[in-house]
C-alpha positions as CSV (number, residue, x, y, z in Angstrom):
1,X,15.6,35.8,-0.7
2,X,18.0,32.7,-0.5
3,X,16.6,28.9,-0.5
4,X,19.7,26.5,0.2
5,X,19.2,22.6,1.2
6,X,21.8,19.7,1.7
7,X,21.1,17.7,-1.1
8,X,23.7,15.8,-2.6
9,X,22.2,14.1,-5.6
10,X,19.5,11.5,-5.9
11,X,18.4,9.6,-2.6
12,X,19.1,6.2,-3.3
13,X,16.3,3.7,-2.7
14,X,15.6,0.1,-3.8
15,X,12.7,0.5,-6.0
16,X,10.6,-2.0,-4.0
17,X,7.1,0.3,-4.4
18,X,8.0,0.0,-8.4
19,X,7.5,-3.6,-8.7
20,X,4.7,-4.8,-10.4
21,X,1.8,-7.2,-8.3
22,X,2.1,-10.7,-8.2
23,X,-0.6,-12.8,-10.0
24,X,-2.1,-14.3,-6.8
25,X,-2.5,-10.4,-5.4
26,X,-4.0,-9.5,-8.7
27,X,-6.5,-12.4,-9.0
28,X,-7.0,-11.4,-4.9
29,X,-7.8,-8.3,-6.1
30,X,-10.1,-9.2,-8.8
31,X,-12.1,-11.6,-6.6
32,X,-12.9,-8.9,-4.0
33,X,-13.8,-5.9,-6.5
34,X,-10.9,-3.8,-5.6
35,X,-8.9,-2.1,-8.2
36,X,-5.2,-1.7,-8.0
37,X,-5.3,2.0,-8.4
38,X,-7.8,2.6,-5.0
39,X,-6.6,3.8,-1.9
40,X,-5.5,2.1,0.8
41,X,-6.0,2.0,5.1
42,X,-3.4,0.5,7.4
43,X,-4.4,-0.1,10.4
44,X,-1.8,-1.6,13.1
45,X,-2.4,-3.1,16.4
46,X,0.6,-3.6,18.9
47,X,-0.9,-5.5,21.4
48,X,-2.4,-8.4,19.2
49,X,0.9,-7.8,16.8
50,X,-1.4,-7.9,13.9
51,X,-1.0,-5.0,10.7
52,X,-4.4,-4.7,8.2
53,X,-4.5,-3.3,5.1
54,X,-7.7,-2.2,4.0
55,X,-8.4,-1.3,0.3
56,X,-11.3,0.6,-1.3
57,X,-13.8,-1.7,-2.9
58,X,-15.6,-0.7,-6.4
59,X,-18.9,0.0,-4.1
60,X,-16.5,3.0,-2.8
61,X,-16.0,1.2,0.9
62,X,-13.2,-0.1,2.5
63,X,-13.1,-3.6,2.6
64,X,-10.1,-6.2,4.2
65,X,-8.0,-7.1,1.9
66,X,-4.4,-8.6,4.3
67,X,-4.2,-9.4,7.8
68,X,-0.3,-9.9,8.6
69,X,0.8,-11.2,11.7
């Protein structure tokens, strides 16, 4: 048995999902009983162009957290 891949060294990427939160989303954060660690819902609506994030609250539901437009 043979595995074999194309892989060419590391992918390079730009480290964005590394960064550290800002203060404001912290304190955000902090204010609506979220931790930083919870997981997440995106939920995306074409028509009304409008992208939610949704972040698991200490009470264990999902609460709002971002609308973008």
């Amino acid at each position: 048995m043979a595995l074999a891949g194309c892989g060419g060294g590391t992918p390079v990427t730009s480290g964005r999902h590394m960064q550290p939160l800002s203060e404001r989303m912290l304190a955000t954060l902090k204010a609506k009983n979220m931790n930083k660690e919870s997981p997440i819902l995106v939920r995306v609506f074409k028509e009304e162009a409008e992208l939610e994030v949704w972040k698991q609250d200490d009470s264990g539901r999902f609460a709002l957290l971002r609308t973008y437009p």
